[in-house]
Structure formats: C-alpha cells, structure tokens
One Martini backbone bead per residue (centre of mass of N, CA, C, O) as a GRO file, in nm:
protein
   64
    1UNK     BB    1   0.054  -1.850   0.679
    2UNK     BB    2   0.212  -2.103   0.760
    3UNK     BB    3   0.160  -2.145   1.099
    4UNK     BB    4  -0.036  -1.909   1.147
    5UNK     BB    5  -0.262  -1.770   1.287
    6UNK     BB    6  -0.556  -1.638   1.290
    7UNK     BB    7  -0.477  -1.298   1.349
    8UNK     BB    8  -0.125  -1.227   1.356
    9UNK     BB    9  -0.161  -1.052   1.122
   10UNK     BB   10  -0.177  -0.679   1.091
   11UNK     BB   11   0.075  -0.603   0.894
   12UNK     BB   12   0.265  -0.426   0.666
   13UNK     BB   13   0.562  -0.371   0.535
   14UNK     BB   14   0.619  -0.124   0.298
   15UNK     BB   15   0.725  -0.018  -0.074
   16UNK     BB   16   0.675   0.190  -0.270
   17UNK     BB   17   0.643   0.243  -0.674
   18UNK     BB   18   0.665   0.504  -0.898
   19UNK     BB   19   0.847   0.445  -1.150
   20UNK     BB   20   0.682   0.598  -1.441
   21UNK     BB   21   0.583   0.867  -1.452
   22UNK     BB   22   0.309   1.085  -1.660
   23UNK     BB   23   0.150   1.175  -1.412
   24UNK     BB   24  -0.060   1.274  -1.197
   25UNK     BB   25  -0.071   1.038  -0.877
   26UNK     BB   26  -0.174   0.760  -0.720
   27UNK     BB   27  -0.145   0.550  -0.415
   28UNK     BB   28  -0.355   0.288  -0.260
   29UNK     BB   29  -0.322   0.067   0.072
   30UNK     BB   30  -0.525  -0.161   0.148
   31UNK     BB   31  -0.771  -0.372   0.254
   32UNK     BB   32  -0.946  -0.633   0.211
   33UNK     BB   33  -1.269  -0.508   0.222
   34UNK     BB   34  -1.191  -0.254   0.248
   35UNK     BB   35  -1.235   0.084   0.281
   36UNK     BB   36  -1.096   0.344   0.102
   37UNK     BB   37  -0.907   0.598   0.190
   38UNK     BB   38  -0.822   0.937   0.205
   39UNK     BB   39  -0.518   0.854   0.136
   40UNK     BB   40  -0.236   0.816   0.063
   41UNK     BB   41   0.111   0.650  -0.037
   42UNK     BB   42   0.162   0.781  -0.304
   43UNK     BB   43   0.286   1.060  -0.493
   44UNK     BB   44   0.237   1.246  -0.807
   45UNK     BB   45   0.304   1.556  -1.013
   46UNK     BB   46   0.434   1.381  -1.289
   47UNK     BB   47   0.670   1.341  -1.427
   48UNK     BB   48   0.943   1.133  -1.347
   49UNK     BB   49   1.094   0.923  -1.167
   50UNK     BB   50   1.113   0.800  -0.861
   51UNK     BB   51   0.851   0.713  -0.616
   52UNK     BB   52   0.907   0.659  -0.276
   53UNK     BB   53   0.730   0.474  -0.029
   54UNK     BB   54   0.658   0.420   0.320
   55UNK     BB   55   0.432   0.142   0.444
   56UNK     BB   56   0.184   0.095   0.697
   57UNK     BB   57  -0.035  -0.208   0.603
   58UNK     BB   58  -0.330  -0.308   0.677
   59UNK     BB   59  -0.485  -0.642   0.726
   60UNK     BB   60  -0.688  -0.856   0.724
   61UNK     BB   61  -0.809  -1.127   0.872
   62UNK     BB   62  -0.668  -1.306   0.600
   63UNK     BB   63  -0.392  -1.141   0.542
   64UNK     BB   64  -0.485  -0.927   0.290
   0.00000   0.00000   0.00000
C-alpha cells in the first residue's frame, strides 16, 4: 500500500465464502511464497448454501 513501510502489515482480516459448493471441499488461505498450512479456513461437506467464515491471514513479507 502507498504510504507504508515495507512489513508494516503483517496480516489480514478476511471473510472467506464458499458461494454454491457442489461437493465436499476445502479453501486455504496462506501468504505467497509461503507453504501451504495443514488446515482449511473454510470446509463444506457437500451441497447446499453458502459456507462463510472469518480468518486472520498472515502475508509476505512485501504485504501479499
């Protein structure tokens, strides 16, 4: 972001949405560059509405 040191943010506050799942499945959220983690921020277990939920996602050191 203009105006900000590099590695003044250090994470995200998000809302994840698994609009219209068809199936079983899984969203993870991790920083670029990073490995991905061993647990989801959002599962659904097959059909049916939306599947929201919030997670503080950490970012790259160049704020991604």
């Amino acid at each position: 972001m203009p105006g900000r040191p590099a590695g003044a943010l250090t994470a995200a506050a998000v809302t994840i949405t698994i609009v219209d799942p068809l199936g079983p499945g899984f969203v993870t959220a991790w920083p670029t560059g990073g490995a991905r983690p061993e647990v989801s921020n959002v599962n659904t277990g097959g059909p049916g509405g939306p599947v929201p939920n919030f997670a503080i996602v950490p970012l790259s050191a160049d704020g991604r």
